[in-house]
C-alpha positions in Angstrom: 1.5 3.8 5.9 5.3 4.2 6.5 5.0 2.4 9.7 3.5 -0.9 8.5 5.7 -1.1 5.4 9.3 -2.1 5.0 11.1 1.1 3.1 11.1 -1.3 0.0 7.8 -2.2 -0.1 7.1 1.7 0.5 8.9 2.6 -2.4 7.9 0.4 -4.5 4.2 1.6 -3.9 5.4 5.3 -4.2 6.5 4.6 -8.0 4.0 2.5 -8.6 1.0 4.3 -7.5 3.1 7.8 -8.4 2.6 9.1 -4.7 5.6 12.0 -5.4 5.8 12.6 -9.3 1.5 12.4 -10.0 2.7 9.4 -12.6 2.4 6.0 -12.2 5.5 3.4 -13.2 5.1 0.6 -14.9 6.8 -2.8 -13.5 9.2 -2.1 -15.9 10.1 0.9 -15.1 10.6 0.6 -11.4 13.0 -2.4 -12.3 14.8 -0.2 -14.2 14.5 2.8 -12.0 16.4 0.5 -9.3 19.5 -0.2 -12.0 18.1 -3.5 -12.5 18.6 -4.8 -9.0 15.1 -6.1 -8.6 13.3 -8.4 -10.7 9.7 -7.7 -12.0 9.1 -10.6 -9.8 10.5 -8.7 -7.1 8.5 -5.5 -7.5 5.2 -7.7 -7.7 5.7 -9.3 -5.0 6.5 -6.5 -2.9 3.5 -4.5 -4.1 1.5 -7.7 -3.1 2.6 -7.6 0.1 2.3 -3.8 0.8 -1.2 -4.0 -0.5 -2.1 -7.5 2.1 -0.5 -5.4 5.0 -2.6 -2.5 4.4 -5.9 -4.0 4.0 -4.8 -6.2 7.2 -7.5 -5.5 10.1 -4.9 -5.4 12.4 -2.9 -2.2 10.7 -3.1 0.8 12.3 -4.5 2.6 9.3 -7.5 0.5 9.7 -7.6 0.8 13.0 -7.8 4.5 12.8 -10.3 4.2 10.5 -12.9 1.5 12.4 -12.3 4.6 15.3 -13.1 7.1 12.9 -16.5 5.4 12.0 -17.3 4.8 16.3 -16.6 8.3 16.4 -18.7 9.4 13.3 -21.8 6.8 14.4 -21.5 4.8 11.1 -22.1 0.7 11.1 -19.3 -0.9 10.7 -21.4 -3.8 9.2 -22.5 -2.0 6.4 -19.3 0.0 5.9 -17.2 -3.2 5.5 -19.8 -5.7 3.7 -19.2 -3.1 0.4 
């Protein structure tokens, strides 16, 4: 994950999805979290765009996965079409 994200978009995904504390963060409270320097705007959008490059076919994560399921002998048709 860290190498397909800008460090913003990485932390704003880290508070969000609560990745170090256990506890999610509202919009709200990232934006306030960052001293007010980002709108809410800001933090949804960057969330957005984490989210798009992650589920991208061409990120590595998914790469390493679509290997993982060569490797394990799974269809990838079936896999993908849920």
């Amino acid at each position: 994950m860290a190498t397909e994200l800008t460090p913003h978009e990485r932390d704003i995904l880290r508070l969000r999805l609560g990745l170090d504390s256990g506890e999610g963060k509202t919009v709200r409270e990232v934006v306030e979290m960052c001293g007010g320097s980002v709108t809410m705007s800001d933090v949804r959008s960057a969330e957005r765009r984490a989210f798009k490059k992650l589920r991208s076919p061409k990120s590595v994560h998914t790469h390493n996965l679509l290997a993982y399921l060569d490797i394990a002998g799974v269809d990838r048709g079936s896999f993908l079409s849920r």
